[in-house]
C-alpha positions as YAML, in Angstrom:
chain: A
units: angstrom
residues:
- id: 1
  name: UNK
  ca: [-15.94, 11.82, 2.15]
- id: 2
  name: UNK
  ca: [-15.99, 15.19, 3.07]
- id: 3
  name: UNK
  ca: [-12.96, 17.84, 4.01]
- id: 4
  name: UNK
  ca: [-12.34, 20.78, 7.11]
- id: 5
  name: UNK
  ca: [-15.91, 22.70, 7.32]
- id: 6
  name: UNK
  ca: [-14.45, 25.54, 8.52]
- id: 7
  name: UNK
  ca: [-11.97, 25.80, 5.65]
- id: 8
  name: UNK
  ca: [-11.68, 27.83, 2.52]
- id: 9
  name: UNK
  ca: [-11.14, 24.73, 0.33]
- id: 10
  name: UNK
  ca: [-7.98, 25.09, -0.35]
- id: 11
  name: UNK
  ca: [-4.94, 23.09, 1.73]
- id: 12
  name: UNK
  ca: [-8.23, 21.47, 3.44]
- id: 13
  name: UNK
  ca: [-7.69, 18.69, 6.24]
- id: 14
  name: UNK
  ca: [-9.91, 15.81, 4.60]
- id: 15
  name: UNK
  ca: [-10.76, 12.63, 4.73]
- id: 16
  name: UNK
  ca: [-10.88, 10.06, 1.58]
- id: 17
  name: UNK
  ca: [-12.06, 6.64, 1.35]
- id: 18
  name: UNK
  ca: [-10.28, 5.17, -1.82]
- id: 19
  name: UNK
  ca: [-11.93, 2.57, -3.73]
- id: 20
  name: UNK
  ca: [-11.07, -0.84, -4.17]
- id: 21
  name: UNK
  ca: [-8.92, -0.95, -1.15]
- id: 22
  name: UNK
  ca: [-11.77, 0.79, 1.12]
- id: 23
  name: UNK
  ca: [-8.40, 2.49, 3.10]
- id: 24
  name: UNK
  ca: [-8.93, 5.84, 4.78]
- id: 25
  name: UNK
  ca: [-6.62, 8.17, 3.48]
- id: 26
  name: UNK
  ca: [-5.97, 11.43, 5.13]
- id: 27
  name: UNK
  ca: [-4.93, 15.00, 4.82]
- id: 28
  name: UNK
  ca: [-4.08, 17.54, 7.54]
- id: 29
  name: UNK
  ca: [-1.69, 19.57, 8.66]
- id: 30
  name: UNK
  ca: [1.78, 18.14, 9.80]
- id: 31
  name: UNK
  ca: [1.90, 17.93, 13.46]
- id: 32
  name: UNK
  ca: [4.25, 20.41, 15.42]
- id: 33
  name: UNK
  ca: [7.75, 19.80, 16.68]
- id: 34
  name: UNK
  ca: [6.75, 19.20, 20.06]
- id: 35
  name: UNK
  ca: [3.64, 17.13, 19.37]
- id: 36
  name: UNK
  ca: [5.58, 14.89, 16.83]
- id: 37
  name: UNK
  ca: [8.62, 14.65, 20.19]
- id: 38
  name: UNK
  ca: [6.29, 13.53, 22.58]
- id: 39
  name: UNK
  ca: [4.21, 10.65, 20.70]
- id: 40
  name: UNK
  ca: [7.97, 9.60, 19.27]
- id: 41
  name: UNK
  ca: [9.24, 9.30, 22.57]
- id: 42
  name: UNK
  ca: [5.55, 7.49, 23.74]
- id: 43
  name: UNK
  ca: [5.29, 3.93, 23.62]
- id: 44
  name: UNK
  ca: [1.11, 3.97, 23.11]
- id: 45
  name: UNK
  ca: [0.81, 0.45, 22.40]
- id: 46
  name: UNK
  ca: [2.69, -2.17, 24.43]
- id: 47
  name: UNK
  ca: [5.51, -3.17, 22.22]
- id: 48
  name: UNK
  ca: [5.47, -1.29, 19.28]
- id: 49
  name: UNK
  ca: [9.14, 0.72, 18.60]
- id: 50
  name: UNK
  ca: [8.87, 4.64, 19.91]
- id: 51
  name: UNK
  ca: [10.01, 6.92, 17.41]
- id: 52
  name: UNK
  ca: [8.28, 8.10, 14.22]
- id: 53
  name: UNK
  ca: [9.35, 5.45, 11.22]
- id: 54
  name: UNK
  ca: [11.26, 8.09, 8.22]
- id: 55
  name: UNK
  ca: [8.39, 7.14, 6.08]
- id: 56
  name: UNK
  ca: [5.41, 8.20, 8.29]
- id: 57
  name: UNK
  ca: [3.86, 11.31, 9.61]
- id: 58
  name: UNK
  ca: [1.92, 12.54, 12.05]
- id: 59
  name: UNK
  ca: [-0.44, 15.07, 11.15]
- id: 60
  name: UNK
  ca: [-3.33, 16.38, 12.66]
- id: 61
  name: UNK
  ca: [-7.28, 16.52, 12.28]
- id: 62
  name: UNK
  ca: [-9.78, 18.94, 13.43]
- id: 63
  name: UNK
  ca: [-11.83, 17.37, 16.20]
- id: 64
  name: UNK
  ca: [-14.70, 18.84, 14.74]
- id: 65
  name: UNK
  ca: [-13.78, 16.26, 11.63]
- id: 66
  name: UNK
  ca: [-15.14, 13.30, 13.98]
- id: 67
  name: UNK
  ca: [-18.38, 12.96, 12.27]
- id: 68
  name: UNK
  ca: [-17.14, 12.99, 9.11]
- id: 69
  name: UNK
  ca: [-14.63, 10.33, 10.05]
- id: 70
  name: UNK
  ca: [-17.03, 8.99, 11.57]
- id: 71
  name: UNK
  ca: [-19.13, 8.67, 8.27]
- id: 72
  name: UNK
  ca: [-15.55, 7.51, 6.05]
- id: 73
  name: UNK
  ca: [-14.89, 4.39, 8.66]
- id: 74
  name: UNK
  ca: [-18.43, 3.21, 8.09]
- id: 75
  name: UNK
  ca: [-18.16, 3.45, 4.11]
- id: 76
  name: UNK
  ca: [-14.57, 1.49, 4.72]
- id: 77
  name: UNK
  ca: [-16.54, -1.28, 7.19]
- id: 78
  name: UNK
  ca: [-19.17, -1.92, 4.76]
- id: 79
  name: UNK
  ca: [-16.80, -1.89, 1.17]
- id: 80
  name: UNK
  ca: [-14.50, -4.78, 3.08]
- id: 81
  name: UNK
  ca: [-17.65, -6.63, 3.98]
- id: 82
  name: UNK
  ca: [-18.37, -7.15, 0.51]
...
């Protein structure tokens, strides 16, 4: 879909949408220490565990990305609608 504008192109944050499945798949930069602490230690949805499962990560996305996620969420929408 499109990757980090204001990147050289190389280690870009950017955003896929990969076909057949129509999942968003995404590349950024791993999250600090003390960003990954506090949203393991958050419960943001009543009922889900706190912590960070072993097999996820948290990474992070330019906000100036939006539009372009934007853009891959309405590719995923209309490939599941199929």
């Amino acid at each position: 879909m499109g990757m980090d504008p204001n990147t050289g192109g190389e280690g870009s944050p950017t955003v896929w949408v990969e076909e057949g499945s129509a999942d968003l798949v995404l590349q950024g930069e791993e999250a600090e220490a003390l960003l990954k602490d506090m949203i393991g230690s958050t419960e943001w949805v009543s009922g889900h565990a706190r912590g960070i499962p072993a097999h996820e990560r948290v990474i992070r996305i330019p906000a100036r990305m939006v539009p372009i996620l934007r853009e891959a969420c309405d590719v995923a929408e209309r490939e599941t609608v199929r």
